[in-house]
C-alpha positions in Angstrom: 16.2 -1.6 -15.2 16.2 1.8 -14.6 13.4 3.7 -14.4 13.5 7.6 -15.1 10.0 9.3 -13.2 10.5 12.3 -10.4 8.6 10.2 -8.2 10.1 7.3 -8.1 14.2 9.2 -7.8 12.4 10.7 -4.4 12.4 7.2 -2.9 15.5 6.7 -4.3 17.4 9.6 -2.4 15.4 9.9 0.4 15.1 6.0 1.1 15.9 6.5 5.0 14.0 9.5 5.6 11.1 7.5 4.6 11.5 4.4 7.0 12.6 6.4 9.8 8.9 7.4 9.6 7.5 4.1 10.8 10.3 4.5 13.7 9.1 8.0 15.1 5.7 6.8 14.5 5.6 3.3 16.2 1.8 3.3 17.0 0.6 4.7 14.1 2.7 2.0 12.5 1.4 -0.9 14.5 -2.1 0.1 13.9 -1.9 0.0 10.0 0.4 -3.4 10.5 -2.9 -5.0 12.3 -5.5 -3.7 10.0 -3.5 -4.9 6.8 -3.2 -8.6 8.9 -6.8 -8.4 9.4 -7.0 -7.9 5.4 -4.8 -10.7 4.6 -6.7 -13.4 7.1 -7.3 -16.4 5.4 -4.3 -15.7 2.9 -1.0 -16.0 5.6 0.0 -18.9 3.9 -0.7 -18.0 0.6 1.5 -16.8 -2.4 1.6 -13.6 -2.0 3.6 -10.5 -3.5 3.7 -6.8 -2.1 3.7 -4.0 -4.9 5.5 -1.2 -4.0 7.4 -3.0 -1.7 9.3 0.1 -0.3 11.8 -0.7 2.4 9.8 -3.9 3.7 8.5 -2.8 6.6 5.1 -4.6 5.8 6.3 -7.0 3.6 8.9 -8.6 6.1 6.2 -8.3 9.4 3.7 -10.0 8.0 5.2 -13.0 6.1 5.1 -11.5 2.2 8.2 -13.0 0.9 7.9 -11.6 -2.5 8.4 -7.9 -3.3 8.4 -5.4 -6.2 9.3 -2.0 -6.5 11.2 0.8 -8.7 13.3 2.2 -6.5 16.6 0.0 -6.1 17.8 2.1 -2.6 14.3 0.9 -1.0 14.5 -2.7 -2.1 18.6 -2.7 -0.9 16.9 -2.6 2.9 13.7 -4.5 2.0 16.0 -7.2 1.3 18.2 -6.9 4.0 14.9 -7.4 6.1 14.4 -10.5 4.4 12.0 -9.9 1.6 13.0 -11.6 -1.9 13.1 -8.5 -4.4 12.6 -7.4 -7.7 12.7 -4.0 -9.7 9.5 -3.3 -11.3 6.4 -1.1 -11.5 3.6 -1.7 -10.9 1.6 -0.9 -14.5 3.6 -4.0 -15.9 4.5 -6.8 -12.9 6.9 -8.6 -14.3 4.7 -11.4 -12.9 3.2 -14.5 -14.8 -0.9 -14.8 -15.2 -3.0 -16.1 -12.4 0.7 -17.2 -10.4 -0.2 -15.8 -6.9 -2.7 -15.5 -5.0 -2.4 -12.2 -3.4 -1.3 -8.7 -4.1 -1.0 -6.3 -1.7 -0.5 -2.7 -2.2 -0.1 -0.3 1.0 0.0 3.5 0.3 0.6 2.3 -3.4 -2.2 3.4 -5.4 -1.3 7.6 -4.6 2.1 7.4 -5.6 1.0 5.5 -9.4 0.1 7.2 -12.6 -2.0 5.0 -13.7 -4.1 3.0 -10.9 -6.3 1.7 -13.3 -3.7 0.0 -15.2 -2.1 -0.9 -11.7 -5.3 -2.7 -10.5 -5.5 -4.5 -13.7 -2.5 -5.6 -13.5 -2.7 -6.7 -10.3 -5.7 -8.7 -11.0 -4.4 -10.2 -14.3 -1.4 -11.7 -11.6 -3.4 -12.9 -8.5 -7.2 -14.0 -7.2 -7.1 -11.2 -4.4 -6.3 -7.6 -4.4 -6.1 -5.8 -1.0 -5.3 -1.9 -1.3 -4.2 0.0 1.6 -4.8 3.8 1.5 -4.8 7.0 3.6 -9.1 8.1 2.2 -8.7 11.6 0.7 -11.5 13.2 2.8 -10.6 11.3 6.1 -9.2 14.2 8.8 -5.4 11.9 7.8 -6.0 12.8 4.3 -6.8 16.4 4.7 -4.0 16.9 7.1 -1.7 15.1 4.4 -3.2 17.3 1.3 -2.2 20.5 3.3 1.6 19.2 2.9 1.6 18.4 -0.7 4.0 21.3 -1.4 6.2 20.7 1.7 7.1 17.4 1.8 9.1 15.6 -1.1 6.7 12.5 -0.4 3.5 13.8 -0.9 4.3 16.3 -3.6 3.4 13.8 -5.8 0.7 12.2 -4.0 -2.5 11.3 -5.7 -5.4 10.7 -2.3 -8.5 8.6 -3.1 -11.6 7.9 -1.6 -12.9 4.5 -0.6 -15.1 4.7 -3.1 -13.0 5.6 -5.9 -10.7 2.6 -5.2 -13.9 0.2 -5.1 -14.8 2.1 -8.7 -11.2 1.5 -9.6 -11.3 -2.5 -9.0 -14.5 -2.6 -10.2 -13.1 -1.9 -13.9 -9.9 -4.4 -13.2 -12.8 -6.9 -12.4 -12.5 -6.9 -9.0 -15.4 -7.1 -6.6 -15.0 -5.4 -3.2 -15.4 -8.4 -0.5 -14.6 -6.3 2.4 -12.7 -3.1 3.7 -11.0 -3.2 6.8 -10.2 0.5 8.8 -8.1 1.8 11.2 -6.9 5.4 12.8 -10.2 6.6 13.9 -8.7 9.0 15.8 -7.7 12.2 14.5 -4.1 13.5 13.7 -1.8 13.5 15.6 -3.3 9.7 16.6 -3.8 7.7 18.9 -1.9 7.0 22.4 -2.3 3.0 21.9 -2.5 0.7 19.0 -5.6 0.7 17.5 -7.7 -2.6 16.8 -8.8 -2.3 13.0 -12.7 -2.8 12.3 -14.4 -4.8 9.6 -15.9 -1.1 7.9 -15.3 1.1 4.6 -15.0 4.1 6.4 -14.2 7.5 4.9 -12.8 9.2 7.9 -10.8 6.1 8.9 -7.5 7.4 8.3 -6.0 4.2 6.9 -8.4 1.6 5.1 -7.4 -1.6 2.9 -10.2 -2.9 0.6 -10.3 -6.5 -0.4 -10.9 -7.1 -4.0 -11.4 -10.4 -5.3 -12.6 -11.6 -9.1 -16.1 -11.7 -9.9 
């Protein structure tokens, strides 16, 4: 499967770039790892799948054996770290109906044309949908949005607000059960790992929202 999209041959060719973030980064890294955790409670031992997978650095910490993605130089090191893989995007999972029970997207939803059709989706596959996001007005998103042009990353970055994703699963069917936040502190972060709260704050710089069918 090949799949042709400027944003996706980014990931491709700049595959290490990209995971030598979480390395220069550690804390900022280990803060997001425990708020996703907190979002997944209840659901460790749980079928679970993580779309867009990337290199596994979430996937493989936290016990999400399954992951999709399009870019095959990402999922060569996500499976290295342990991850099953498979090539796919995320507006068609090649995943049966109701066959997990969790979907987990982190930084996902910016990098998609379609997140609609991505939350749908991911609904249509699984009871529970937690999305992971960097909110657009948070002082993480703004510092992001000034780098749009710079970066090859966030050039084709999308940022959402809490709200927008809550709209967004709304229309997949999804009602938001809770958000979980983390990276209160401004940029350029904090000095020690962060304990995530149980909030949907806008000026959190890293939030994931629970979604589960109504």
């Amino acid at each position: 499967m090949t799949v042709d999209r400027p944003e996706v041959r980014v990931f491709d060719e700049y595959w290490a770039r990209y995971d030598e973030w979480y390395e220069r980064n550690r804390v900022l890294y280990e803060s997001e790892v425990r708020a996703v955790a907190k979002a997944l409670e209840g659901s460790e031992t749980l079928r679970a799948v993580e779309v867009g997978v990337g290199t596994g650095r979430f996937a493989a910490r936290l016990g999400v054996l399954l992951g999709i993605d399009p870019s095959l130089s990402m999922l060569g090191l996500a499976k290295r770290r342990g991850v099953d893989v498979v090539q796919g995007v995320g507006e068609t999972l090649p995943l049966r109906g109701n066959s997990l029970d969790v979907v987990l997207l982190v930084v996902t939803l910016c990098f998609v044309r379609e997140p609609q059709r991505v939350l749908t989706e991911a609904a249509r596959v699984a009871r529970k949908v937690v999305a992971c996001i960097v909110p657009r007005d948070s002082p993480w998103g703004v510092m992001y949005k000034t780098r749009l042009s710079r970066n090859p990353f966030y050039k084709y970055a999308r940022f959402y607000t809490v709200g927008e994703v809550a709209a967004i699963m709304k229309g997949a069917g999804l009602s938001v059960e809770r958000c979980v936040s983390t990276l209160y502190t401004n940029p350029p972060g904090p000095r020690d790992v962060e304990e995530p709260r149980l909030e949907c704050s806008e000026r959190a710089g890293f939030v994931c929202i629970v979604g589960t069918h109504r």
